[in-house]
Backbone as XML, in Angstrom:
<?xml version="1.0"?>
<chain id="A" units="angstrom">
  <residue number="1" name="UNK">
    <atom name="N" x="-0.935" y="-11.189" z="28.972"/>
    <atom name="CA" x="0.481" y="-11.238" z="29.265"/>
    <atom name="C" x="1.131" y="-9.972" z="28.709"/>
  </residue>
  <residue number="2" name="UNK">
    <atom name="N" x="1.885" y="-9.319" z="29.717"/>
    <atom name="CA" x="2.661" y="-7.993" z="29.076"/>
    <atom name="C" x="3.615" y="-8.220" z="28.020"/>
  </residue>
  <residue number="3" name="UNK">
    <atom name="N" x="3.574" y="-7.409" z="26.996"/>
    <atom name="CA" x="4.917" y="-7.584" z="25.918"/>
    <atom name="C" x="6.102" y="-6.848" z="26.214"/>
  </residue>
  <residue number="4" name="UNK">
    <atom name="N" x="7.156" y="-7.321" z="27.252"/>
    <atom name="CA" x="8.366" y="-6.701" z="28.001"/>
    <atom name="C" x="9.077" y="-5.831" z="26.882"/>
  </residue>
  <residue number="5" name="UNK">
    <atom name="N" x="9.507" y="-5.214" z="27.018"/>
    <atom name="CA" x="10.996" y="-4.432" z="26.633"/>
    <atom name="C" x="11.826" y="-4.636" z="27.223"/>
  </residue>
  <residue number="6" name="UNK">
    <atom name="N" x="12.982" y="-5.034" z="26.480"/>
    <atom name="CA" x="14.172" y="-5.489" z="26.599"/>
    <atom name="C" x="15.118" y="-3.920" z="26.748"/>
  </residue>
  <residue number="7" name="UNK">
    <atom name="N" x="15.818" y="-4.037" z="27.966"/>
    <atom name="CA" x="16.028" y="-2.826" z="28.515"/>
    <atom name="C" x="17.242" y="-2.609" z="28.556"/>
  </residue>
  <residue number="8" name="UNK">
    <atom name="N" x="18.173" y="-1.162" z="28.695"/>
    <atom name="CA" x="19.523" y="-0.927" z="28.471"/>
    <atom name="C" x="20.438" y="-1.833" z="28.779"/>
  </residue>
  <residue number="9" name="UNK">
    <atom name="N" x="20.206" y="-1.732" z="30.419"/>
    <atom name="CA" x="20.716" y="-2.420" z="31.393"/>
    <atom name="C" x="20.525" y="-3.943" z="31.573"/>
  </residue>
  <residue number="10" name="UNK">
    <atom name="N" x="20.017" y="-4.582" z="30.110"/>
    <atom name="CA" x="20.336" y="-5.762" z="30.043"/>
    <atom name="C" x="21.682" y="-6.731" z="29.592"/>
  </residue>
  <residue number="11" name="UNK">
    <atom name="N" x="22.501" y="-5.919" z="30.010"/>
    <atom name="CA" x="24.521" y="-6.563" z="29.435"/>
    <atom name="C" x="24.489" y="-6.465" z="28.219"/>
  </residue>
  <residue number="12" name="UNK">
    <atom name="N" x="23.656" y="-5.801" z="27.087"/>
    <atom name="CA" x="23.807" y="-5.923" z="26.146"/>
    <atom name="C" x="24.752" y="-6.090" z="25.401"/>
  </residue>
  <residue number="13" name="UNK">
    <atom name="N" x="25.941" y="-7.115" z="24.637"/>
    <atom name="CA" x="27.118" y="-6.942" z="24.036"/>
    <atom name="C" x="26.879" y="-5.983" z="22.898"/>
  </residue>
  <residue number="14" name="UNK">
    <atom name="N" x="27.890" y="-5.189" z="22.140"/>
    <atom name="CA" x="27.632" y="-4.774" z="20.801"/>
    <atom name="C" x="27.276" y="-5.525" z="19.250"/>
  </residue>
  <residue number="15" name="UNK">
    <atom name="N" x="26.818" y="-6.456" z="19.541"/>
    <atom name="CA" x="26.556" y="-7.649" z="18.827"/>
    <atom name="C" x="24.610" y="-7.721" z="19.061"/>
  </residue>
  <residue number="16" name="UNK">
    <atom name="N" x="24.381" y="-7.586" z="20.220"/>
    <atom name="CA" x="22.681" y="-7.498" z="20.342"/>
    <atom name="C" x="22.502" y="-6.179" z="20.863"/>
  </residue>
  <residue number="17" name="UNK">
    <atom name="N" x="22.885" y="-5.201" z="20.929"/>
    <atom name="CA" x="22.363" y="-3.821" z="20.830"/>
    <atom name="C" x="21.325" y="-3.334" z="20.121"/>
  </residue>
  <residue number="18" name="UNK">
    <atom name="N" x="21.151" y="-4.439" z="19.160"/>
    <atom name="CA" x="19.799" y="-4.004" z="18.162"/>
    <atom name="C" x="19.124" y="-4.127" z="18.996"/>
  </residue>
  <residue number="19" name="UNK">
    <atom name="N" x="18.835" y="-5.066" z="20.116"/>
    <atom name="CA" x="17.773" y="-5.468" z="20.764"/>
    <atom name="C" x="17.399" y="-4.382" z="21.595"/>
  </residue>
  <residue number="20" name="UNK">
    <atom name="N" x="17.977" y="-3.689" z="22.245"/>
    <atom name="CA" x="17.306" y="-2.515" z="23.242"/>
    <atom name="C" x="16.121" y="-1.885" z="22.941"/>
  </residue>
  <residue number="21" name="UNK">
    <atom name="N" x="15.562" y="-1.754" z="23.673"/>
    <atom name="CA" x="14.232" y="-1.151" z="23.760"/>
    <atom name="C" x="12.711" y="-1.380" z="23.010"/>
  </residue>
  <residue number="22" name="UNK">
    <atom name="N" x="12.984" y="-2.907" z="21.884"/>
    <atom name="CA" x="12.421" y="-3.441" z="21.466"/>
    <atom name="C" x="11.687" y="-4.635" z="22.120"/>
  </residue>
  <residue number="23" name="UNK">
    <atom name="N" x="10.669" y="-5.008" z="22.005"/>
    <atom name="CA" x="8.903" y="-5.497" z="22.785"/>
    <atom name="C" x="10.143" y="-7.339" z="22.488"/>
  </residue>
  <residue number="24" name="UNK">
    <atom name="N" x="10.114" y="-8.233" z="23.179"/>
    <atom name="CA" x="10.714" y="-9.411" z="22.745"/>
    <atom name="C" x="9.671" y="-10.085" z="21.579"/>
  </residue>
  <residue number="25" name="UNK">
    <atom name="N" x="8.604" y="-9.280" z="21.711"/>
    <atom name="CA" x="8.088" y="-9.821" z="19.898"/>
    <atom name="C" x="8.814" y="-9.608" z="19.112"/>
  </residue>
  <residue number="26" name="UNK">
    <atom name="N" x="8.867" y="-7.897" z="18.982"/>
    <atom name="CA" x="9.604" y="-7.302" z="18.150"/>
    <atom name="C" x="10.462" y="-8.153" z="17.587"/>
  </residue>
  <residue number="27" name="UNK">
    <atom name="N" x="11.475" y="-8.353" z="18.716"/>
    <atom name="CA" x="12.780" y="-9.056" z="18.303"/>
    <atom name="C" x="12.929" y="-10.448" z="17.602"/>
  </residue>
  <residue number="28" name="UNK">
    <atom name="N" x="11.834" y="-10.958" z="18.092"/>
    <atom name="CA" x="12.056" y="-12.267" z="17.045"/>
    <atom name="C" x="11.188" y="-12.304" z="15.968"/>
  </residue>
  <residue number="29" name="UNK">
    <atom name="N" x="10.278" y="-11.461" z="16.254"/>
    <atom name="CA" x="9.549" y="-10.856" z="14.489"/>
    <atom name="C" x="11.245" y="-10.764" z="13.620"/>
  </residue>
  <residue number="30" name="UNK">
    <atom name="N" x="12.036" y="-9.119" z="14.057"/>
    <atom name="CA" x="12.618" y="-8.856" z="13.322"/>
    <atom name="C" x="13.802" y="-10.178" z="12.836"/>
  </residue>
  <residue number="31" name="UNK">
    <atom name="N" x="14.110" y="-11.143" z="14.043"/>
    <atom name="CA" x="15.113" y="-11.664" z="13.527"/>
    <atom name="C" x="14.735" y="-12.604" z="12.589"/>
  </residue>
  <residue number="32" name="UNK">
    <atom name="N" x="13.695" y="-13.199" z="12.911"/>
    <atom name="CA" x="13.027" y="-14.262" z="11.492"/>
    <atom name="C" x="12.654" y="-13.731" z="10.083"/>
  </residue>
  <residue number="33" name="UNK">
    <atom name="N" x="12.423" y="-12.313" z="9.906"/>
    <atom name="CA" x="12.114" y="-11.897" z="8.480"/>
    <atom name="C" x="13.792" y="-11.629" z="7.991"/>
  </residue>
  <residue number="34" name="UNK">
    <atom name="N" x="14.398" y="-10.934" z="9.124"/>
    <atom name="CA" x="16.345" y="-10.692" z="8.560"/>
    <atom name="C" x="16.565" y="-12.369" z="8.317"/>
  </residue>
  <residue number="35" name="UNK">
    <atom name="N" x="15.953" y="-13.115" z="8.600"/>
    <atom name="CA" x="16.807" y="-14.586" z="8.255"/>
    <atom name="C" x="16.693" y="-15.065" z="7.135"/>
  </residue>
  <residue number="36" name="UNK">
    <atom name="N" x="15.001" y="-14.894" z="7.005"/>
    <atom name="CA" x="14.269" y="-15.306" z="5.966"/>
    <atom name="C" x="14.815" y="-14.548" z="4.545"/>
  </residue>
  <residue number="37" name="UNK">
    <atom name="N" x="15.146" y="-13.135" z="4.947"/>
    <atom name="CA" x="15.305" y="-12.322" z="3.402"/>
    <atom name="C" x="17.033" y="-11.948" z="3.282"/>
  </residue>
  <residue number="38" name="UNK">
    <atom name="N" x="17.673" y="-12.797" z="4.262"/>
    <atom name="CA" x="19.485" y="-12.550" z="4.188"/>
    <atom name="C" x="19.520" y="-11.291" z="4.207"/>
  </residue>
  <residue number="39" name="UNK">
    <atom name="N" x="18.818" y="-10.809" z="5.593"/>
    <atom name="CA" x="19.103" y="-9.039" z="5.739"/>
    <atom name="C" x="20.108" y="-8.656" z="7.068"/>
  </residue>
  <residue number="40" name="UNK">
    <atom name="N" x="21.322" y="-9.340" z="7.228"/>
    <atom name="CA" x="22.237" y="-9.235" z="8.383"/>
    <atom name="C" x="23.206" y="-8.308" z="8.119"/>
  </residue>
  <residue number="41" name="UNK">
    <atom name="N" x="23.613" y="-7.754" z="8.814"/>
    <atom name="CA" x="25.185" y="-6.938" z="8.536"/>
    <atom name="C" x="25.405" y="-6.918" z="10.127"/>
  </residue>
  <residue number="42" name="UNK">
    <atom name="N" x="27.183" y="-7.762" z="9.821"/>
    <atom name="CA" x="27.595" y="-7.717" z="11.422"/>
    <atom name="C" x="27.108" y="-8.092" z="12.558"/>
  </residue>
  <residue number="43" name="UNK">
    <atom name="N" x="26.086" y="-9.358" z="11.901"/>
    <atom name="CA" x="25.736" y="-10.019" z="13.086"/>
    <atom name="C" x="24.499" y="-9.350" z="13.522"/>
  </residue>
  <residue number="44" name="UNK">
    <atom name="N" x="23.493" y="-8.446" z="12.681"/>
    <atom name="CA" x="22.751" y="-7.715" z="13.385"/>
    <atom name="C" x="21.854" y="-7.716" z="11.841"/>
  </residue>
  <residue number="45" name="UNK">
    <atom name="N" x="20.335" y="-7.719" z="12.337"/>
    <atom name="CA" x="19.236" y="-7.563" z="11.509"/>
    <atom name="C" x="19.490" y="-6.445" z="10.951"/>
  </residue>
  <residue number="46" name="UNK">
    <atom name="N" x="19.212" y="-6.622" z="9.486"/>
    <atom name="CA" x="18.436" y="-4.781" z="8.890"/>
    <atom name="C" x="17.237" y="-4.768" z="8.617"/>
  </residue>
  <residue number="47" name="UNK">
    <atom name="N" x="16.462" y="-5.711" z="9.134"/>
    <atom name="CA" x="14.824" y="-5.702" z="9.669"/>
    <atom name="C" x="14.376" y="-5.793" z="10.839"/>
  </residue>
  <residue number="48" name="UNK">
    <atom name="N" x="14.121" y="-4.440" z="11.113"/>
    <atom name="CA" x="13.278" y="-4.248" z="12.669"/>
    <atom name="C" x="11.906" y="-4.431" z="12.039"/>
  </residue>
  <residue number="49" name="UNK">
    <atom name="N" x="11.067" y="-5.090" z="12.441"/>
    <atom name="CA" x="9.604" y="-5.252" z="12.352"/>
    <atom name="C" x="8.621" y="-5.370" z="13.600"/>
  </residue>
  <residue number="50" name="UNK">
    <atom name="N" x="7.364" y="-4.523" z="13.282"/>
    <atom name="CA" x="6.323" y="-4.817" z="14.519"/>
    <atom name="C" x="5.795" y="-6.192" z="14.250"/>
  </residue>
  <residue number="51" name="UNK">
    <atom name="N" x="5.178" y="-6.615" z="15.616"/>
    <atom name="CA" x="4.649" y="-8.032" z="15.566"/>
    <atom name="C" x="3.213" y="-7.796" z="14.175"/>
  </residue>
  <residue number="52" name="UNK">
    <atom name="N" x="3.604" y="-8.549" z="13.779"/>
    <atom name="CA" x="2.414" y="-8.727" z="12.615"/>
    <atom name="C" x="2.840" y="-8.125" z="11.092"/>
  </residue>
  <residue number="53" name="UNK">
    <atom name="N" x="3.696" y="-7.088" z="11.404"/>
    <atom name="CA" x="4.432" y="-6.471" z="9.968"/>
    <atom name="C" x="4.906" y="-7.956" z="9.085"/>
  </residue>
  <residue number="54" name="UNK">
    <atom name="N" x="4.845" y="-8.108" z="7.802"/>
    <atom name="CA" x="5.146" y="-8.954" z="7.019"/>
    <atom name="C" x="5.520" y="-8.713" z="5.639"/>
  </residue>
  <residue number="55" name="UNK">
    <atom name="N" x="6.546" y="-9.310" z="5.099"/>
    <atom name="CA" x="6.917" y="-9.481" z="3.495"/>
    <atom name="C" x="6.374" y="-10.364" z="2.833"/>
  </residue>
  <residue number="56" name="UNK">
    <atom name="N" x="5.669" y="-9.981" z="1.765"/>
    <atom name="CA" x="5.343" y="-11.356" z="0.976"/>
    <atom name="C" x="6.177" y="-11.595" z="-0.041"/>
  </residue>
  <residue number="57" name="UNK">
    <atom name="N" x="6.584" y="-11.699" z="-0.381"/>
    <atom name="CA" x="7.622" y="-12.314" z="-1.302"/>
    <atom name="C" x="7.490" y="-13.364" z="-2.367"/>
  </residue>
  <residue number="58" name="UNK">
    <atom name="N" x="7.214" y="-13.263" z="-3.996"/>
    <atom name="CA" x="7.173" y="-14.159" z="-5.077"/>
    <atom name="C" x="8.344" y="-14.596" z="-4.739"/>
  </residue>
  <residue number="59" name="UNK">
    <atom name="N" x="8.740" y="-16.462" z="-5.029"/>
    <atom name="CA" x="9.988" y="-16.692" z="-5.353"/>
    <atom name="C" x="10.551" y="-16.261" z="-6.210"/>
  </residue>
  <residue number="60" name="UNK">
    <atom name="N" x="10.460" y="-15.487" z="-7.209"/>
    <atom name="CA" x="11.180" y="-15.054" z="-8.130"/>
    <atom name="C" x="12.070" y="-13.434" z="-7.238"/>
  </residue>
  <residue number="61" name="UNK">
    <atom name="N" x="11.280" y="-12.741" z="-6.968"/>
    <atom name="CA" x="11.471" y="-11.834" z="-6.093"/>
    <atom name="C" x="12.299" y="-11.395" z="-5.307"/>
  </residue>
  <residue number="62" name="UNK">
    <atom name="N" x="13.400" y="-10.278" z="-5.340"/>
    <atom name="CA" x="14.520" y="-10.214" z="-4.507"/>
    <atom name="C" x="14.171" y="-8.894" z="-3.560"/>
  </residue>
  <residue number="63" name="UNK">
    <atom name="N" x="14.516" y="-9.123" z="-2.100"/>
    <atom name="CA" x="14.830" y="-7.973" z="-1.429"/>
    <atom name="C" x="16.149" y="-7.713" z="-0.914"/>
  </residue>
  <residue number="64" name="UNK">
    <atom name="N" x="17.027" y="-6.811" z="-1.584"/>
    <atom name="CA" x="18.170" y="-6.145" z="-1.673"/>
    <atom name="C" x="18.334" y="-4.898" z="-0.427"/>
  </residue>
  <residue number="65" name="UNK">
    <atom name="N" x="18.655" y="-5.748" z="0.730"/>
    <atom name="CA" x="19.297" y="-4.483" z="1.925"/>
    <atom name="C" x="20.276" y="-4.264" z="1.818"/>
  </residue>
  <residue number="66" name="UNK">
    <atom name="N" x="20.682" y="-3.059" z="1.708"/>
    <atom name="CA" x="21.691" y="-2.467" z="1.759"/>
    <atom name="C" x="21.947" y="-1.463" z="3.267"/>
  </residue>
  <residue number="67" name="UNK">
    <atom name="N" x="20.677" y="-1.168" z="3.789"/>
    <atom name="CA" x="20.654" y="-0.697" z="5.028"/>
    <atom name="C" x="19.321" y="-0.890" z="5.801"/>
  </residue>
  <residue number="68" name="UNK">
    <atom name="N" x="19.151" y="-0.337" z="6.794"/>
    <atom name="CA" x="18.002" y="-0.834" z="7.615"/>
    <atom name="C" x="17.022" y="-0.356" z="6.907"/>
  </residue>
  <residue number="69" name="UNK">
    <atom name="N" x="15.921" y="-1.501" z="7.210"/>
    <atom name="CA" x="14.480" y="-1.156" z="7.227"/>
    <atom name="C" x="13.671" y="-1.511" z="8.156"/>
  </residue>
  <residue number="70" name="UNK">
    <atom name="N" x="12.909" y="-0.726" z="8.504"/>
    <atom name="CA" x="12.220" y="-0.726" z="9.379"/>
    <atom name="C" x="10.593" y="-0.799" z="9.199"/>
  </residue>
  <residue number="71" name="UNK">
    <atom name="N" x="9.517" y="-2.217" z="9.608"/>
    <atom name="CA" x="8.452" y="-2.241" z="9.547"/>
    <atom name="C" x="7.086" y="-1.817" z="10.287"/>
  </residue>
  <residue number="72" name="UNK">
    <atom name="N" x="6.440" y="-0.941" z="10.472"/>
    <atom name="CA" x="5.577" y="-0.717" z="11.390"/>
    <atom name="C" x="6.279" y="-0.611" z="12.654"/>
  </residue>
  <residue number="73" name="UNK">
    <atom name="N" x="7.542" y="0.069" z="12.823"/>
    <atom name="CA" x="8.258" y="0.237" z="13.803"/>
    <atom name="C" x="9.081" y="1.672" z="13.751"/>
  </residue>
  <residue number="74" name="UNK">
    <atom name="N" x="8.651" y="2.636" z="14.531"/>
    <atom name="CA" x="9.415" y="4.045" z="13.800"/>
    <atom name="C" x="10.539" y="3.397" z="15.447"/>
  </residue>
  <residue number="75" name="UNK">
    <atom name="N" x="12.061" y="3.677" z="14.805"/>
    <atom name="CA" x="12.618" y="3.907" z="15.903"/>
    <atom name="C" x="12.765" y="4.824" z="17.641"/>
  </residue>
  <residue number="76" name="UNK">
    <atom name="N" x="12.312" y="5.866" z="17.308"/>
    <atom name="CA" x="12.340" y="6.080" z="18.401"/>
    <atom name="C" x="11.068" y="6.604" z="19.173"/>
  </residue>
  <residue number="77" name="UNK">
    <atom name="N" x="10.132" y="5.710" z="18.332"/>
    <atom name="CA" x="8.887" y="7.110" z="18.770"/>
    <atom name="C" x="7.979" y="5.759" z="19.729"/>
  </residue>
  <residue number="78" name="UNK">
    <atom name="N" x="6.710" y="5.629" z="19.895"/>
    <atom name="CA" x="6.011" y="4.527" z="20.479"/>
    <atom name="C" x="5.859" y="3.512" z="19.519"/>
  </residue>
  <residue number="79" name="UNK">
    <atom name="N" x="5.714" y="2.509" z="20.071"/>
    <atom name="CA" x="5.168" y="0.785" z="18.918"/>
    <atom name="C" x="4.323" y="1.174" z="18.187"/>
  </residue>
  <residue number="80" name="UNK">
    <atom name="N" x="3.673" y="1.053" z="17.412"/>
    <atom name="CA" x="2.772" y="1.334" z="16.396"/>
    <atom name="C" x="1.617" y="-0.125" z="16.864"/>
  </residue>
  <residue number="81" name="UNK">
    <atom name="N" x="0.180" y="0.270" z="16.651"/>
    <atom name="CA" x="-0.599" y="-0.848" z="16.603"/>
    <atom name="C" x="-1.039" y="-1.235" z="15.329"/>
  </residue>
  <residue number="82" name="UNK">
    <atom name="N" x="-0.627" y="-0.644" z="14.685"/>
    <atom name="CA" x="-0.770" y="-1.064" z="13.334"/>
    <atom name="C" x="0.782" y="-2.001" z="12.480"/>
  </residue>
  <residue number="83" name="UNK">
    <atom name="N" x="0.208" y="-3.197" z="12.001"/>
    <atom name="CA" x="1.593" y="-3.716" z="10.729"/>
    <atom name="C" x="1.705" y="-2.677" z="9.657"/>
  </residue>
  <residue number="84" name="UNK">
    <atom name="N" x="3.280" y="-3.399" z="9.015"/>
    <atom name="CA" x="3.439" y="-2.600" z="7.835"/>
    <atom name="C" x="3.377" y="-4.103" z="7.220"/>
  </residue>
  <residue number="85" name="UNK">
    <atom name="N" x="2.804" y="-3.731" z="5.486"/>
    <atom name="CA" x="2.764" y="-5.049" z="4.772"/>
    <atom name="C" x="4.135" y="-4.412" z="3.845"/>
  </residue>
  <residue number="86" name="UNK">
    <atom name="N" x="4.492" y="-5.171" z="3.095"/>
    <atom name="CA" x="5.593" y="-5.019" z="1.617"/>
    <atom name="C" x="5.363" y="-6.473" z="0.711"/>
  </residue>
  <residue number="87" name="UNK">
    <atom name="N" x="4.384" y="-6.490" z="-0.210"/>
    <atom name="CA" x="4.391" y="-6.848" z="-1.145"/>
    <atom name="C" x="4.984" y="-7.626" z="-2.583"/>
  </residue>
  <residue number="88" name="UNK">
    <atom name="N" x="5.803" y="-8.396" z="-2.721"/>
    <atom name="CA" x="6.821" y="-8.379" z="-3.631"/>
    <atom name="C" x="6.494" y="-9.529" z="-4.817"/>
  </residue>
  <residue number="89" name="UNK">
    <atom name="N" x="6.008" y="-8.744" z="-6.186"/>
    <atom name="CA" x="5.316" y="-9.670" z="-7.365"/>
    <atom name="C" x="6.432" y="-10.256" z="-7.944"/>
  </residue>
  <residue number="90" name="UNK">
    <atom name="N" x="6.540" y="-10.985" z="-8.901"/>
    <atom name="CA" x="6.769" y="-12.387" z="-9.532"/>
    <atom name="C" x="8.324" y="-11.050" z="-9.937"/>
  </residue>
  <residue number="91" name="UNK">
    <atom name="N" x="9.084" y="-11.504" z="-10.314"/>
    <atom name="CA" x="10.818" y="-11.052" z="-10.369"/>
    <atom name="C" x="10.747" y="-9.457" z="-10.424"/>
  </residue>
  <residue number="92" name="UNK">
    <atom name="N" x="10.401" y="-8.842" z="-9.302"/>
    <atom name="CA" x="9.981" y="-7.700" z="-8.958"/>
    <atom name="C" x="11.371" y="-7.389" z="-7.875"/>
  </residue>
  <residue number="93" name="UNK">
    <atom name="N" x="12.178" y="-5.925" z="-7.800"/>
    <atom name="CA" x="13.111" y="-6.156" z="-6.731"/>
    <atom name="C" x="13.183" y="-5.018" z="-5.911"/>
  </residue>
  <residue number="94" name="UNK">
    <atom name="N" x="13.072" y="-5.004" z="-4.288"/>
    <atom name="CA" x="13.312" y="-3.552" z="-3.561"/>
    <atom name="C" x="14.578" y="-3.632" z="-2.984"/>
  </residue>
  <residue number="95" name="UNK">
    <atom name="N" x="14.942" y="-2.759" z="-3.143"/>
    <atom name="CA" x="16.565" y="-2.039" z="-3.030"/>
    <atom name="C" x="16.297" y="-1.205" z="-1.706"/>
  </residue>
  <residue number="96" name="UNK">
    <atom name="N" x="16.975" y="-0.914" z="-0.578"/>
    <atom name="CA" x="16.842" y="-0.488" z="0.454"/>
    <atom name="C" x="18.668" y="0.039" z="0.621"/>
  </residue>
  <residue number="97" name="UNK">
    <atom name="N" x="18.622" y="1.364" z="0.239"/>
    <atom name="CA" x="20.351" y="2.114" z="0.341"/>
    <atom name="C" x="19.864" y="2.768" z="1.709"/>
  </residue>
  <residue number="98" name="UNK">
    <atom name="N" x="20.442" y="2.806" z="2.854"/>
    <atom name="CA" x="20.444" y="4.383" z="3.797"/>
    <atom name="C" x="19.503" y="3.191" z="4.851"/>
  </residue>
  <residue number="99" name="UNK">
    <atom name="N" x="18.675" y="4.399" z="5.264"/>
    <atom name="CA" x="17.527" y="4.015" z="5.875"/>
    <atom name="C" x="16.217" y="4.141" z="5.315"/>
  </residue>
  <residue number="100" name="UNK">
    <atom name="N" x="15.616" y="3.360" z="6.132"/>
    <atom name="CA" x="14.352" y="3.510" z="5.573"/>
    <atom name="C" x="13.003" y="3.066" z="6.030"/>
  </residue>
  <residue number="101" name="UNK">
    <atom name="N" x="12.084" y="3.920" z="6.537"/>
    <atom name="CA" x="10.963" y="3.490" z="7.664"/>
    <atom name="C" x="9.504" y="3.393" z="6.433"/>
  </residue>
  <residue number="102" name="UNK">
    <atom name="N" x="9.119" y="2.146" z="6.818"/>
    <atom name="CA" x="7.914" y="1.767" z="6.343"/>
    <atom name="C" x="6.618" y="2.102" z="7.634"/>
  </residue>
  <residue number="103" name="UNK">
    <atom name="N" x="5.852" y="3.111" z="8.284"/>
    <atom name="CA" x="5.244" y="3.297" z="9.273"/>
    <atom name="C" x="3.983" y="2.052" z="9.285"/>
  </residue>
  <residue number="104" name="UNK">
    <atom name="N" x="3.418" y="2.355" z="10.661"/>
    <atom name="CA" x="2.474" y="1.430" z="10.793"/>
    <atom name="C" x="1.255" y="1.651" z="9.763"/>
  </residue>
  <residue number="105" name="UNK">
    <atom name="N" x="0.480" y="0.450" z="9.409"/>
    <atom name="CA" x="-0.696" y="0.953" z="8.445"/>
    <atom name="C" x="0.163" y="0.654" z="6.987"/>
  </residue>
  <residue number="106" name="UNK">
    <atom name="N" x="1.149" y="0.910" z="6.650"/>
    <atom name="CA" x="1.645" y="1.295" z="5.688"/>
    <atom name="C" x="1.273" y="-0.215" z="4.734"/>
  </residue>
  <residue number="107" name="UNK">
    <atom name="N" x="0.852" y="-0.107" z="3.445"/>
    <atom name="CA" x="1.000" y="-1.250" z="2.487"/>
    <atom name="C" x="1.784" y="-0.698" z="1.280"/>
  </residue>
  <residue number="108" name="UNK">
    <atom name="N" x="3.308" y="-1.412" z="1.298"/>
    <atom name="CA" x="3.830" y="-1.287" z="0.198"/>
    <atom name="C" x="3.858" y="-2.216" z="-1.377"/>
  </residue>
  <residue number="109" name="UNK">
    <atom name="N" x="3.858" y="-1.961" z="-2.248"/>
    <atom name="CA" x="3.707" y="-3.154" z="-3.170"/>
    <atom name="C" x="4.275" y="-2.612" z="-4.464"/>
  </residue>
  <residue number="110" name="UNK">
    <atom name="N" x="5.397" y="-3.598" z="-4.861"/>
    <atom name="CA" x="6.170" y="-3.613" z="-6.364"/>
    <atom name="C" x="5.655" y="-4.833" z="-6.839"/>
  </residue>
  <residue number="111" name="UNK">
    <atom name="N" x="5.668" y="-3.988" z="-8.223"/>
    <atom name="CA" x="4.338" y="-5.119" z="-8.540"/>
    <atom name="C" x="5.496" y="-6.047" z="-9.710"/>
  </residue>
  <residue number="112" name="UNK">
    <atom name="N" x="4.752" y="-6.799" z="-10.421"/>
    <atom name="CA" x="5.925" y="-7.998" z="-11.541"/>
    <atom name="C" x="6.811" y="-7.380" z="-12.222"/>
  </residue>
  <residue number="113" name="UNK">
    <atom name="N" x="8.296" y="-7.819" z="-12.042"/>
    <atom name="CA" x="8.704" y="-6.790" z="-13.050"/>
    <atom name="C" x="9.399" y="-5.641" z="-12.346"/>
  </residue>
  <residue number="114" name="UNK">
    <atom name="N" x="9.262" y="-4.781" z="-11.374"/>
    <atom name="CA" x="8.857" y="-4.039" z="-11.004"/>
    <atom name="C" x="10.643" y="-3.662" z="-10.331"/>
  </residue>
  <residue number="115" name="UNK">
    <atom name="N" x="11.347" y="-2.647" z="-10.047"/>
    <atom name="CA" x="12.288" y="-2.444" z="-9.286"/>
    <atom name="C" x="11.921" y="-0.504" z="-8.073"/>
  </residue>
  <residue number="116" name="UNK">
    <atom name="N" x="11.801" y="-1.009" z="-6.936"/>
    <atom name="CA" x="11.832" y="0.105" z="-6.032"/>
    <atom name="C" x="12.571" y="-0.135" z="-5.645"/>
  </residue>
  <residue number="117" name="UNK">
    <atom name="N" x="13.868" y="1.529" z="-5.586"/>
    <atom name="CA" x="14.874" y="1.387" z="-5.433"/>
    <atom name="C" x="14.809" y="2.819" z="-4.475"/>
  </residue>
  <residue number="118" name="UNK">
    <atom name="N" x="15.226" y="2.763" z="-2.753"/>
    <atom name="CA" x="14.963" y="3.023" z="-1.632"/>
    <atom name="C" x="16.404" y="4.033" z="-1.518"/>
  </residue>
  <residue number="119" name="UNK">
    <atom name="N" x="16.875" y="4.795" z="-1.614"/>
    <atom name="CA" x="18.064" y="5.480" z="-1.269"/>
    <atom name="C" x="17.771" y="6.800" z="-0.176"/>
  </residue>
  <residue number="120" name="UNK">
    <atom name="N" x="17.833" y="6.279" z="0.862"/>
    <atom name="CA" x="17.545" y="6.720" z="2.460"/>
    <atom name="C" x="19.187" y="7.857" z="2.285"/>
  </residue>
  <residue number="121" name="UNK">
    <atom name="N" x="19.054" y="8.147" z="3.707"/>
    <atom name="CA" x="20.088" y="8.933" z="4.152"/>
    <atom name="C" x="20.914" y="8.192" z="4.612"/>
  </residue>
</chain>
């Protein structure tokens, strides 16, 4: 089964504009990890993720968006066949200021304790 892209010229309101040009995996990858980690601004994910990209997350563990991140998903270039992992140990916290692309392949990990603090452009 083909993985569609969701295309300009789909009425997009400014409310799902995130969605353009993203695989409809994509999109509900990204919207279930933005749900899961309270990563919304304005009605709109700050987690784009490829299908399979994942957070692990200790309950103790905070992920702090402040702006987009992006998993095994470079915006404008091709899908990646590779996930991005991100890691997150026992009250360990990543901070995400600006932007910020995690590429495919990529394994990130803050370990217990631990604060990565992301200040993008």
């Amino acid at each position: 089964m083909p993985d569609l892209r969701i295309p300009a010229a789909f009425g997009l309101s400014s409310r799902t504009r995130w969605l353009q040009g993203l695989t409809v995996r994509e999109a509900v990858r990204s919207a279930v990890l933005s749900a899961r980690h309270h990563a919304w601004h304005e009605g709109r994910p700050l987690i784009v993720a490829s299908p399979g990209s994942a957070i692990e997350c200790h309950p103790t563990a905070k992920l702090d968006s402040g702006g987009p991140l992006s998993l095994g998903h470079w915006p404008t270039g091709p899908p990646s066949a590779l996930p991005a992992l991100v890691q997150l140990g026992a009250d360990s916290v990543l901070k995400v200021r600006g932007w910020a692309v995690f590429a495919g392949g990529s394994v990130v990990v803050v370990g217990p304790g631990a604060v990565l603090d992301l200040a993008g452009c």
